[in-house]
C-alpha positions as CSV (number, residue, x, y, z in Angstrom):
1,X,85.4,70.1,173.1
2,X,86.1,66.7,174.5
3,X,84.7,64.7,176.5
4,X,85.8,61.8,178.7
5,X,83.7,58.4,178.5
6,X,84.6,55.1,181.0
7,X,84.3,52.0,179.0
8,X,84.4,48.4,180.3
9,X,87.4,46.8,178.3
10,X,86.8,43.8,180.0
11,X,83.8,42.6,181.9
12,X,84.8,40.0,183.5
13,X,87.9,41.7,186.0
14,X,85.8,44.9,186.0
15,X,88.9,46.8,183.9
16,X,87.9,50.1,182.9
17,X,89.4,52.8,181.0
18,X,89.1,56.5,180.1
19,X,89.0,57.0,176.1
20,X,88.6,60.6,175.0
21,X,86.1,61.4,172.5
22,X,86.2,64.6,170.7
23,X,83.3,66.5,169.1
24,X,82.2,66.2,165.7
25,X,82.4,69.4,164.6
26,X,86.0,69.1,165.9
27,X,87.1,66.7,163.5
28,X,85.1,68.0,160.5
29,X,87.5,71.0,161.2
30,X,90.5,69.3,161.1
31,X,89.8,67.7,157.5
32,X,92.7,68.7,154.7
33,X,92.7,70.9,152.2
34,X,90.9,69.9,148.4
35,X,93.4,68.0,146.0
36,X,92.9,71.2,143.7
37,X,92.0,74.9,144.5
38,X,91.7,77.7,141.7
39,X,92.8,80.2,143.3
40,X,95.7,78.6,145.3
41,X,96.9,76.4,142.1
42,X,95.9,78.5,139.0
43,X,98.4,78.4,137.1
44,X,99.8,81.9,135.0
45,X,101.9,79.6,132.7
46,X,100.1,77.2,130.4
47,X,102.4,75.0,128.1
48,X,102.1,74.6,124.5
49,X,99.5,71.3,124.0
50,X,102.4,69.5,122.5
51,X,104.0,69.6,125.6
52,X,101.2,69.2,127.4
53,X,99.9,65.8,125.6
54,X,103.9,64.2,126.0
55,X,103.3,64.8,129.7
56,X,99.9,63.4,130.0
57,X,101.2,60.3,128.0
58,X,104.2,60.3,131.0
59,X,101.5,60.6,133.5
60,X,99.8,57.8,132.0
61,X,102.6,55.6,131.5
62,X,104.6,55.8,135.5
63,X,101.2,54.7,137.0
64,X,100.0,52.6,134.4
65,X,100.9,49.5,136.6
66,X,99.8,50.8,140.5
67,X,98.1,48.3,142.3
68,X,94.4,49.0,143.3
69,X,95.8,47.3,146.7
70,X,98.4,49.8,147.0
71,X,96.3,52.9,148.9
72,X,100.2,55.1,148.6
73,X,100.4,54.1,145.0
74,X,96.8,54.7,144.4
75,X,96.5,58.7,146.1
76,X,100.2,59.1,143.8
77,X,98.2,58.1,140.8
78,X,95.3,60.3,141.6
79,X,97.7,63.4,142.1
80,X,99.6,62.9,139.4
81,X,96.9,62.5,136.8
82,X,94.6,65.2,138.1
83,X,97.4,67.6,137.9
84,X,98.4,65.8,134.0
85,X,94.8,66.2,133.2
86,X,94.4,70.0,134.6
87,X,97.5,70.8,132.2
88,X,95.9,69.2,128.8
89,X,92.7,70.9,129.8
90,X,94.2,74.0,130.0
91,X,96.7,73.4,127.3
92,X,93.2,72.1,124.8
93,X,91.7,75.2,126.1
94,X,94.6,77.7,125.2
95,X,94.6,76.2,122.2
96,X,90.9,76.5,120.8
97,X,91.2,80.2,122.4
98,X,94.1,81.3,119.8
């Protein structure tokens, strides 16, 4: 649903333009998808927490230096070491199951 609202843009000429607006519930649909969802990204594979520690320290490492400024270098960072942390969970948890 959308509708269409007039808005004075500038008062003193009388300019007016037509903005669209569109519903709320609109945009709440159109929100992405989570950063992490079990059953899309569970993984069958879980590597050896060796492995899995030596990436985390990668992980760690490639964004140790990302700017707080930088909002591209920032959502990198928080993909990268959610997925690095996800795998030394996993791997920890593997591990204390054997």
């Amino acid at each position: 649903m959308s509708v269409q609202l007039t808005d004075p843009i500038n008062f003193p000429s009388g300019d007016r333009r037509t903005v669209q607006v569109r519903h709320l519930a609109a945009v709440a649909v159109a929100l992405p998808d989570p950063l992490f969802d079990p059953a899309r990204d569970g993984s069958l594979w879980v590597a050896p927490l060796d492995v899995a520690v030596q990436e985390a320290r990668r992980t760690l490492a490639r964004y140790e230096a990302a700017s707080i400024h930088d909002h591209g270098g920032m959502v990198s960072a928080a993909t990268g070491l959610d997925s690095a942390l996800r795998r030394l969970v996993a791997a920890l948890d593997a591990e204390v199951q054997a």
